[in-house]
C-alpha positions as CSV (number, residue, x, y, z in Angstrom):
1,X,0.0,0.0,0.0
2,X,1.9,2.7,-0.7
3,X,2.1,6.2,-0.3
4,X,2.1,8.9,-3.4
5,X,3.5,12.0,-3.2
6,X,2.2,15.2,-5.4
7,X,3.0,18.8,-5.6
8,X,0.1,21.3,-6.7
9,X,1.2,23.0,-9.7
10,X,-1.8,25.5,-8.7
11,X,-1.0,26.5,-5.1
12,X,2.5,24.9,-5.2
13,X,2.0,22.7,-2.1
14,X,2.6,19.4,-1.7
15,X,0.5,16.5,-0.8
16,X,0.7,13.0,0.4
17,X,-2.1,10.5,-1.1
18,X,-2.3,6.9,0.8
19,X,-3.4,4.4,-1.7
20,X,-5.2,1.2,-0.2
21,X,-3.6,-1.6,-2.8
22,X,-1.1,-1.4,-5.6
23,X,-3.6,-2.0,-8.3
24,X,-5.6,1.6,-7.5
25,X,-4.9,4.2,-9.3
26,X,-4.9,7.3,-6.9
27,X,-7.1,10.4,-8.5
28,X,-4.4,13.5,-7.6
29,X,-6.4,16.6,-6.6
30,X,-4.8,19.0,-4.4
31,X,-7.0,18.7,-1.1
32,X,-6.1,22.8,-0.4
33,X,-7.0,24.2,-3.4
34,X,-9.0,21.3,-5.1
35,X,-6.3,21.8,-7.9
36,X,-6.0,18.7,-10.4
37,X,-2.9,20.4,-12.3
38,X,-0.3,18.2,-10.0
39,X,3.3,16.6,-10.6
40,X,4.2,13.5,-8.8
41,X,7.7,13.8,-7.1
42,X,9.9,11.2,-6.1
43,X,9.6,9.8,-2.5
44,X,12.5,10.1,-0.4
45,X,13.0,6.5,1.2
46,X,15.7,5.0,3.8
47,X,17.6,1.7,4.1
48,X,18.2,-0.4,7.5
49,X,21.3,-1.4,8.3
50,X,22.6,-3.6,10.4
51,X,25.5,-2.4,13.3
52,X,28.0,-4.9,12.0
53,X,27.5,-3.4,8.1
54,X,27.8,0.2,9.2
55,X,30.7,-0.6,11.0
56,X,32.4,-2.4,8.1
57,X,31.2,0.8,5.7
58,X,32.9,2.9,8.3
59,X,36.2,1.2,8.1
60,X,36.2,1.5,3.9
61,X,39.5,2.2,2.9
62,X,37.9,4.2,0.0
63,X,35.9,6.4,2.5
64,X,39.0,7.5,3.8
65,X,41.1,7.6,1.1
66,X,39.8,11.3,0.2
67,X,41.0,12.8,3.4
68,X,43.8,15.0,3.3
69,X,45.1,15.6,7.2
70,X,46.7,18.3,6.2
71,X,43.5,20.1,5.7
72,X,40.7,20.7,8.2
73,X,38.2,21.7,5.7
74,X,38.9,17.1,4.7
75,X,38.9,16.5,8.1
76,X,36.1,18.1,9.5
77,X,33.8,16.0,6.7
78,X,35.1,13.1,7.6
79,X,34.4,13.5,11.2
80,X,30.6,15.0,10.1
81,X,30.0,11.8,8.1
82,X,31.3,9.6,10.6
83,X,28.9,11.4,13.6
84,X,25.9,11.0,11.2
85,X,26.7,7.3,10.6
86,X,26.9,6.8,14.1
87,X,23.7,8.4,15.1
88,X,24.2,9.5,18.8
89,X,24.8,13.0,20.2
90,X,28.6,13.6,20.6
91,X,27.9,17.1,22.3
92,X,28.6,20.6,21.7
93,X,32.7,20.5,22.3
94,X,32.4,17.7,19.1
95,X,30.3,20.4,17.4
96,X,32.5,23.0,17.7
97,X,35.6,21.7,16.6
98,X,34.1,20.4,13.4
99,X,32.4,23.9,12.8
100,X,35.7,25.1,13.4
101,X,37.6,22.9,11.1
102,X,35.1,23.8,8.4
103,X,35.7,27.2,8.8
104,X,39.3,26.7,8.1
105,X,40.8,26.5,11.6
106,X,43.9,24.4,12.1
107,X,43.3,21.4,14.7
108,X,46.5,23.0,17.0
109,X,44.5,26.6,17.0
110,X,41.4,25.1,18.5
111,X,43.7,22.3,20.8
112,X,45.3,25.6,22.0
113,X,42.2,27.6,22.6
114,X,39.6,24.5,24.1
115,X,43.0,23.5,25.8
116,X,42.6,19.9,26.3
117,X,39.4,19.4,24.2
118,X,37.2,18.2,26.6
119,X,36.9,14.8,27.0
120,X,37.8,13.7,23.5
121,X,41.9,14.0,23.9
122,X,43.5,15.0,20.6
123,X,40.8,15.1,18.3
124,X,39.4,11.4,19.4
125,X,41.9,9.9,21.1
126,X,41.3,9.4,25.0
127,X,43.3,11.9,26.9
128,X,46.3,10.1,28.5
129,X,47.4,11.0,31.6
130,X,50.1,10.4,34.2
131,X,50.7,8.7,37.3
132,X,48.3,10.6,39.3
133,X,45.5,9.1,37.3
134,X,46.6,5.5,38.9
């Protein structure tokens, strides 16, 4: 049963039309303005994956063949695409180093002004410490 999606060429809006069984045709008619003069777009749709494939796409060699450490612009993608794959809040001291790289920023500007980076150690890596921490 699947679920059309229209835009009104009238009143430019779009519309959703739920049709009960594949063989139905759906009759498009713009429920705001009762406009029949409609364009049907293409549905956006997602794909389940698994935790073990995501993690195997996240350690594609190809995936990280593109990034150049050398600039932050390449690095701060990287780490934008590897937050979204992960799909959990990394928190605002993440955020703003990446918005910083993107702007250009060197990673030893923003170590030197967020000092030890918060919890996340040089750009990932846990923060090591000395004996006192035994």
């Amino acid at each position: 049963m699947p679920i059309y999606e229209y835009r009104c060429n009238t009143c430019r809006r779009p519309f959703s039309i739920f049709v009960r069984s594949l063989s139905a045709e759906a009759s498009a008619t713009c429920p705001r303005c009762g406009g029949s003069d409609v364009r049907r777009l293409i549905s956006r749709f997602s794909v389940l994956h698994s935790d073990e494939s995501r993690a195997e796409q996240l350690m594609d060699s190809a995936d990280l063949a593109d990034i150049d450490e050398n600039d932050p612009r390449s690095v701060a993608r990287w780490a934008r695409r590897m937050s979204n794959e992960l799909g959990e809040d990394v928190g605002p001291e993440f955020n703003e180093i990446v918005d910083r790289l993107e702007a250009g920023e060197s990673p030893e500007s923003i170590e030197q002004t967020m000092g030890d980076l918060g919890e996340m150690g040089d750009m990932g890596t846990p923060p090591t410490g000395g004996d006192e921490d035994l």
